[in-house]
C-alpha positions as CSV (number, residue, x, y, z in Angstrom):
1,X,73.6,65.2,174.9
2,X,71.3,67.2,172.5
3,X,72.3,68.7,169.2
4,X,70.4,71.1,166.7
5,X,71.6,71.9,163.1
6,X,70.3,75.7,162.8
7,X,71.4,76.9,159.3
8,X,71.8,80.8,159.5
9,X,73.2,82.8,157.0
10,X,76.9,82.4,155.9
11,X,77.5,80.3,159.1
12,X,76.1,77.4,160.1
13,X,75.7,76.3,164.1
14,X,76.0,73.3,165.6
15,X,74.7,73.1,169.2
16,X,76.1,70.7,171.7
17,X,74.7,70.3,175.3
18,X,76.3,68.3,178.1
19,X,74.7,65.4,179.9
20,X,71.7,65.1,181.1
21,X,72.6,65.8,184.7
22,X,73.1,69.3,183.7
23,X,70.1,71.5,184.8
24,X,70.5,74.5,182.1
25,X,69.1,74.7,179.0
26,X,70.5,76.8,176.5
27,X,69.9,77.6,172.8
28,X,72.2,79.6,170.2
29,X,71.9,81.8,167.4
30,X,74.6,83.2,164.6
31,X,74.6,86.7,162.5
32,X,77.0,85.8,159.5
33,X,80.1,87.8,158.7
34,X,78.7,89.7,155.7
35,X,82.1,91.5,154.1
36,X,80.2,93.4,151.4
37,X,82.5,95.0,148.4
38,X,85.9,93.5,147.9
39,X,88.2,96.1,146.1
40,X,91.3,94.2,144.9
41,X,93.2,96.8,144.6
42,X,92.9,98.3,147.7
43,X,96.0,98.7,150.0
44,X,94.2,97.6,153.1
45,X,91.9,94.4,154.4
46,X,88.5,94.3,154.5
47,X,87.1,94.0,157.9
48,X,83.9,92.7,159.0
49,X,82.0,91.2,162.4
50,X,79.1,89.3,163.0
51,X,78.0,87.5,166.1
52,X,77.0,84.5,168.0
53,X,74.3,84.7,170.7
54,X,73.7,82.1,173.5
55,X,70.9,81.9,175.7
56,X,70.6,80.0,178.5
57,X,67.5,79.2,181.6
58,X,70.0,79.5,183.9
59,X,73.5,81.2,184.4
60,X,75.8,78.7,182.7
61,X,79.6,78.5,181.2
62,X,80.1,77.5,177.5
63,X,82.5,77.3,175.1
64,X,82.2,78.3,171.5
65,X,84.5,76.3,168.8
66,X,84.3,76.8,165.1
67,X,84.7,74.9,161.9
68,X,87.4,75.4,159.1
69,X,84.9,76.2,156.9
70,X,85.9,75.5,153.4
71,X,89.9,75.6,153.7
72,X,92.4,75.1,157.4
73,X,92.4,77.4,160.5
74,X,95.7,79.2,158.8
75,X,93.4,80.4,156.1
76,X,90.1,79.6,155.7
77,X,88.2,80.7,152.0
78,X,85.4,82.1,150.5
79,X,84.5,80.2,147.2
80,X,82.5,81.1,144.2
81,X,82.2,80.4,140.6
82,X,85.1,78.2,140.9
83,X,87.4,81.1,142.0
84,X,88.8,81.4,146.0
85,X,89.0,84.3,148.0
86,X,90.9,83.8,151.3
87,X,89.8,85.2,154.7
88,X,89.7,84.1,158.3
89,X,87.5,84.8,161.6
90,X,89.0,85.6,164.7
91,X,88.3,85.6,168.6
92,X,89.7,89.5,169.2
93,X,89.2,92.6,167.6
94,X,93.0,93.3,166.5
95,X,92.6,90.0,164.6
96,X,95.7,88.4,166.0
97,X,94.2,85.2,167.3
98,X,92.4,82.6,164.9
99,X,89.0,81.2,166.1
100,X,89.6,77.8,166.1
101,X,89.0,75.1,168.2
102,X,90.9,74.8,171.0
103,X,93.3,72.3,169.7
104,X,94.1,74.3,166.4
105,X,93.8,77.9,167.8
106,X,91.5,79.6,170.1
107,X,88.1,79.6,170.8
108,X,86.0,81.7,173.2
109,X,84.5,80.9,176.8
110,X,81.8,83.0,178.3
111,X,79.0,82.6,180.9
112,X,76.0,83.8,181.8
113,X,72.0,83.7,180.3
114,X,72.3,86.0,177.8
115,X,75.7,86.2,175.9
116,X,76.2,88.0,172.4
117,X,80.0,87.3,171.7
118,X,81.3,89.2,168.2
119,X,82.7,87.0,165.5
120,X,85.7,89.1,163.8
121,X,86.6,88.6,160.2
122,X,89.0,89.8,157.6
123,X,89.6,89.6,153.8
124,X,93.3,90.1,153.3
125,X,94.3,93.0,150.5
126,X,95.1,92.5,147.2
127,X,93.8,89.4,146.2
128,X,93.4,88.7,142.4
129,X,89.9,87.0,142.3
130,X,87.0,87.8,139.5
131,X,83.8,89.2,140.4
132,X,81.1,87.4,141.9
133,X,79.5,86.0,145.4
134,X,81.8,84.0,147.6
135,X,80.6,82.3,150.8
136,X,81.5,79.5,153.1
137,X,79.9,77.7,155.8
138,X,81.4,77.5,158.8
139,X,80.3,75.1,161.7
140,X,79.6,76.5,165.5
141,X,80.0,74.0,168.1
142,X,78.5,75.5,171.8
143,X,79.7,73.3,174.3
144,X,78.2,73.7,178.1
């Protein structure tokens, strides 16, 4: 099994290969869900996408899990200077379905050598925070 702790932006990936029986190498990198401006009085959410690409030697199937970050699946947050701001990533671009892990919610599979899969996020409206940064960290686990 080989792992790599790649730290990348707002998300951080974990990389998980299967035994060593399996012939394909592959290697992964994120592009953090940057939101930009909150307004908190706006009427409407604040949309953003980012990505995770995997690249493998040969054709091979994954599967992408992620992390809660810093709160639960139902709603993960952004912290900063003490104050939270709630968001969440998810697997589609209507934002219906939670990217999770499998067990909790979903999470994406894919094949191929060269796979960019988007990473959809959303800051809900009208949320009362202060002005700041907020981040979180999220882990990526790529299992093949």
């Amino acid at each position: 099994m080989k792992c790599v702790l790649l730290p990348l932006g707002v998300l951080v990936m974990l990389f998980v290969g299967a035994s060593a029986a399996t012939a394909a190498t592959c290697t992964a990198q994120s592009t953090g869900v940057a939101f930009g401006s909150y307004d908190t009085l706006s009427n409407g959410p604040l949309d953003s996408t980012g990505s995770i690409n995997v690249q493998c030697d040969l054709s091979t199937a994954f599967t992408i899990d992620l992390g809660t970050g810093s709160g639960t699946y139902g709603q993960r947050t952004l912290t900063g200077g003490g104050r939270v701001l709630d968001y969440n990533l998810y697997t589609d671009s209507t934002r219906m379905l939670v990217w999770a892990d499998g067990t909790a919610g979903g999470d994406v599979s894919d094949s191929g050598t060269n796979v960019s899969v988007p990473v959809y996020g959303r800051i809900p409206q009208r949320q009362n925070v202060g002005a700041g940064i907020y981040s979180d960290t999220v882990v990526i686990t790529v299992s093949y």
